[in-house]
C-alpha positions as CSV (number, residue, x, y, z in Angstrom):
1,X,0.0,0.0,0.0
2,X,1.6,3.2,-1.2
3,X,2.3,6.1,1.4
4,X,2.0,3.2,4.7
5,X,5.6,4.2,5.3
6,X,4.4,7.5,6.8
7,X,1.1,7.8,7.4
8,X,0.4,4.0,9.1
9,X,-3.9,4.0,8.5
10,X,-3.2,4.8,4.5
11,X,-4.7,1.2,4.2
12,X,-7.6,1.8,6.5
13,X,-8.6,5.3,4.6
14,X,-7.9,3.6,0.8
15,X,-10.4,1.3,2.3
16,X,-13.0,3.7,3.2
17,X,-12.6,5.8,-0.2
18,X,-13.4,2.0,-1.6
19,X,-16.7,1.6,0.4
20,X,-17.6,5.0,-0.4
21,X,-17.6,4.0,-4.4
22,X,-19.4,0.8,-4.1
23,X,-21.7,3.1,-2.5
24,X,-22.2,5.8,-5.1
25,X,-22.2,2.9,-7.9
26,X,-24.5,0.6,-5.8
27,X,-26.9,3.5,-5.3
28,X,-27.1,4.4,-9.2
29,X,-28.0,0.5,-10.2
30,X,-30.8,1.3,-7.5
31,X,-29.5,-1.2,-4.6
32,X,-29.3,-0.2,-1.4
33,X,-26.1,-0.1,0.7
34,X,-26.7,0.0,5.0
35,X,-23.0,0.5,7.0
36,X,-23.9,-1.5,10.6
37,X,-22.8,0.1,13.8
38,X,-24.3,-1.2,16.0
39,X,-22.2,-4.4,16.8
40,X,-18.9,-5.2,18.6
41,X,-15.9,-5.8,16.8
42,X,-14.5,-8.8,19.1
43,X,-17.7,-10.5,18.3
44,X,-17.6,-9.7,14.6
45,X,-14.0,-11.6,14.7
46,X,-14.7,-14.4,16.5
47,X,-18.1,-15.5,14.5
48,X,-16.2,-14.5,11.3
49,X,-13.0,-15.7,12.5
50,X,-11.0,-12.3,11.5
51,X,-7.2,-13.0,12.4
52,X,-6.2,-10.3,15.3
53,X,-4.1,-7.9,12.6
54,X,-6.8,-8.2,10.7
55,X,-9.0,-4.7,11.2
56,X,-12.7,-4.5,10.3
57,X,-13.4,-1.3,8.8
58,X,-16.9,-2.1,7.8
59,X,-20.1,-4.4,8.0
60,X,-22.2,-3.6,5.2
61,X,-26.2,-5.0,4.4
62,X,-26.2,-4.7,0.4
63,X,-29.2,-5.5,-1.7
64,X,-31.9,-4.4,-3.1
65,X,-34.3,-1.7,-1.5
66,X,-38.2,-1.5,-1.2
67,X,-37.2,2.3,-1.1
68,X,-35.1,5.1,-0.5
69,X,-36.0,7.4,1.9
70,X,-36.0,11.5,1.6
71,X,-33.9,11.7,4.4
72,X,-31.5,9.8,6.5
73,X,-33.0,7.1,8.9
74,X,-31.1,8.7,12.0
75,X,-32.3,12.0,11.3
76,X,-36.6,10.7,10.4
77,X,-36.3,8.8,13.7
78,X,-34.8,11.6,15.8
79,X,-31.5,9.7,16.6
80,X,-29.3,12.5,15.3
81,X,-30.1,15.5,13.6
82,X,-28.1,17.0,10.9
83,X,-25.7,19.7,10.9
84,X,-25.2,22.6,9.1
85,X,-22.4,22.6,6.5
86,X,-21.2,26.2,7.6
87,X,-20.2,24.4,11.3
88,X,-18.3,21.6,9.7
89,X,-16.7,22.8,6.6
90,X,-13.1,24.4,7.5
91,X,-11.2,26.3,4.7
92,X,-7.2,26.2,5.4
93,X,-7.3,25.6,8.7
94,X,-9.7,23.9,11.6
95,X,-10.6,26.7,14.1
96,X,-13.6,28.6,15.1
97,X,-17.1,27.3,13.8
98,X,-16.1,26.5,10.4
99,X,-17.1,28.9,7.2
100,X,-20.3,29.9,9.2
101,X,-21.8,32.5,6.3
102,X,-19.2,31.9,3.6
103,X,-19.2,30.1,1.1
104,X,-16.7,26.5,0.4
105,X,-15.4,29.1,-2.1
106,X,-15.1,32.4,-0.4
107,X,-11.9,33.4,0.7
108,X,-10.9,34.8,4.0
């Protein structure tokens, strides 16, 4: 794995950037992709027998969906509630509340 010399989790992120595209191309053949959270990885490796340096980024549900809701499942439930992109999008640095009223490409 390129770049594992410095940065360690290069193999952990390539594998997220993965998952993310299945998702995007899964989601234009209309199937349905769910990431599961709610378990515990020690389990997960000893029913799946996962060797210890073995690290398990993600259980994914993958098949085809009755439907796709409007909005997230966390958020129609009242679970979570979404934020607003000015509070979590930073431009050159990470300080403060993010771009608050600006724009991703305003400049400072």
């Amino acid at each position: 794995m390129l770049g594992r010399n410095t940065i360690v989790d290069t193999d952990l992120f390539s594998t997220c950037c993965a998952i993310e595209n299945l998702w995007l191309a899964a989601r234009v053949e209309g199937i349905g992709v769910g990431w599961v959270s709610i378990l515990n990885n020690d389990e997960l490796r000893r029913i799946l027998g996962i060797p210890e340096p073995v690290v398990p980024v993600a259980y994914l549900c993958i098949g085809y969906a009755q439907e796709f809701l409007d909005e997230p499942e966390l958020q129609r439930r009242g679970w979570a509630h979404r934020l607003p992109l000015g509070r979590v999008i930073y431009h050159e640095r990470w300080e403060g509340e993010g771009l608050g009223s600006r724009t991703p490409d305003a400049r400072p």
